[in-house]
C-alpha positions as CSV (number, residue, x, y, z in Angstrom):
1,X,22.7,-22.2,-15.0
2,X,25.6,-21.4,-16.8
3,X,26.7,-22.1,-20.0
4,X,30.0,-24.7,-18.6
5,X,27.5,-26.4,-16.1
6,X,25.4,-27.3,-19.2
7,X,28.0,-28.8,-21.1
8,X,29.3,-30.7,-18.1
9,X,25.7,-32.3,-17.6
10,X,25.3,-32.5,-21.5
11,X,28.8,-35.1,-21.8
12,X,28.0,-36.7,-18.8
13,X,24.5,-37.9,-20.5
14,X,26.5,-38.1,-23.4
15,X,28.9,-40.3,-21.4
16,X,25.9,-42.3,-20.3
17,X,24.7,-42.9,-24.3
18,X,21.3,-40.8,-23.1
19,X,22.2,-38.2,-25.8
20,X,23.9,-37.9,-28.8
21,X,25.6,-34.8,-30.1
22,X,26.0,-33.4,-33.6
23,X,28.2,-30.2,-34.2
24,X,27.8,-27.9,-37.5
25,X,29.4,-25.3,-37.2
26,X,29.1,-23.4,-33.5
27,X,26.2,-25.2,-33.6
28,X,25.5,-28.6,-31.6
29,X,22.0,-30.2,-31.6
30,X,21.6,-32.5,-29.0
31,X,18.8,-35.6,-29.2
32,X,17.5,-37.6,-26.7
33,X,18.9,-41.8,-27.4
34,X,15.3,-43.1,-27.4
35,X,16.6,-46.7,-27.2
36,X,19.3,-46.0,-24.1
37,X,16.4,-43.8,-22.5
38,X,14.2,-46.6,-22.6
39,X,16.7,-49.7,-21.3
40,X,17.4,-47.1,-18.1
41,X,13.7,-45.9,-17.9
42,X,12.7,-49.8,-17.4
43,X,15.8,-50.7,-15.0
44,X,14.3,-47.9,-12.6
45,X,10.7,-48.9,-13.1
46,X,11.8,-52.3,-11.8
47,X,13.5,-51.1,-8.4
48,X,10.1,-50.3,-6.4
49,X,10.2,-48.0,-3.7
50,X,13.6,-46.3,-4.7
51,X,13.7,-42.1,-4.6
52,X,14.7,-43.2,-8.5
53,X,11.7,-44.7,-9.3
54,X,9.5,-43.1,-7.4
55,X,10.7,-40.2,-9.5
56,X,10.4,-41.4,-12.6
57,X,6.6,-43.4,-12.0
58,X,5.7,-39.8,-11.0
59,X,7.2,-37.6,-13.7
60,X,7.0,-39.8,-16.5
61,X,2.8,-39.8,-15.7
62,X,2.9,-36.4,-15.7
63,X,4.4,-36.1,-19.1
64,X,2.4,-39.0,-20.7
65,X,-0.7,-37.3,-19.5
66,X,0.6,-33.8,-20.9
67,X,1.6,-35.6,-24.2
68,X,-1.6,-37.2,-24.6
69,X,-3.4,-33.7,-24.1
70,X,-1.8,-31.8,-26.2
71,X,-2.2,-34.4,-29.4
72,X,-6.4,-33.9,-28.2
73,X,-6.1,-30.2,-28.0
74,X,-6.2,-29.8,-24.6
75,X,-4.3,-26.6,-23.3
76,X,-2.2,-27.6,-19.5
């Protein structure tokens, strides 16, 4: 991916208030809006059935499950 397509994706979710961006320098770290993350996480948890949520049910258990073993040790 190139450097232009990540900065397009990065204002979109900017756009979308899923990230916020803070520039020092040449520099820009980008975080993740926990509370913006969380209000659209829940608005696709409640449409059952969609491709969206589908998605998300599937990949948010498969990061909840790798969080949870690397706090016990576990190596995935």
């Amino acid at each position: 991916m190139s450097l232009t397509s990540i900065s397009k994706h990065i204002k979109v979710l900017e756009r979308a208030k899923l990230v916020e961006r803070s520039v020092n320098g040449r520099i820009h770290l980008c975080r993740l809006n926990k509370e913006s993350l969380s209000q659209a996480t829940e608005c696709f948890m409640k449409s059952p059935g969609t491709i969206v949520s589908i998605f998300w049910k599937v990949n948010y258990s498969k990061q909840k499950i790798k969080y949870i073993n690397l706090h016990k040790g576990v190596n995935v």
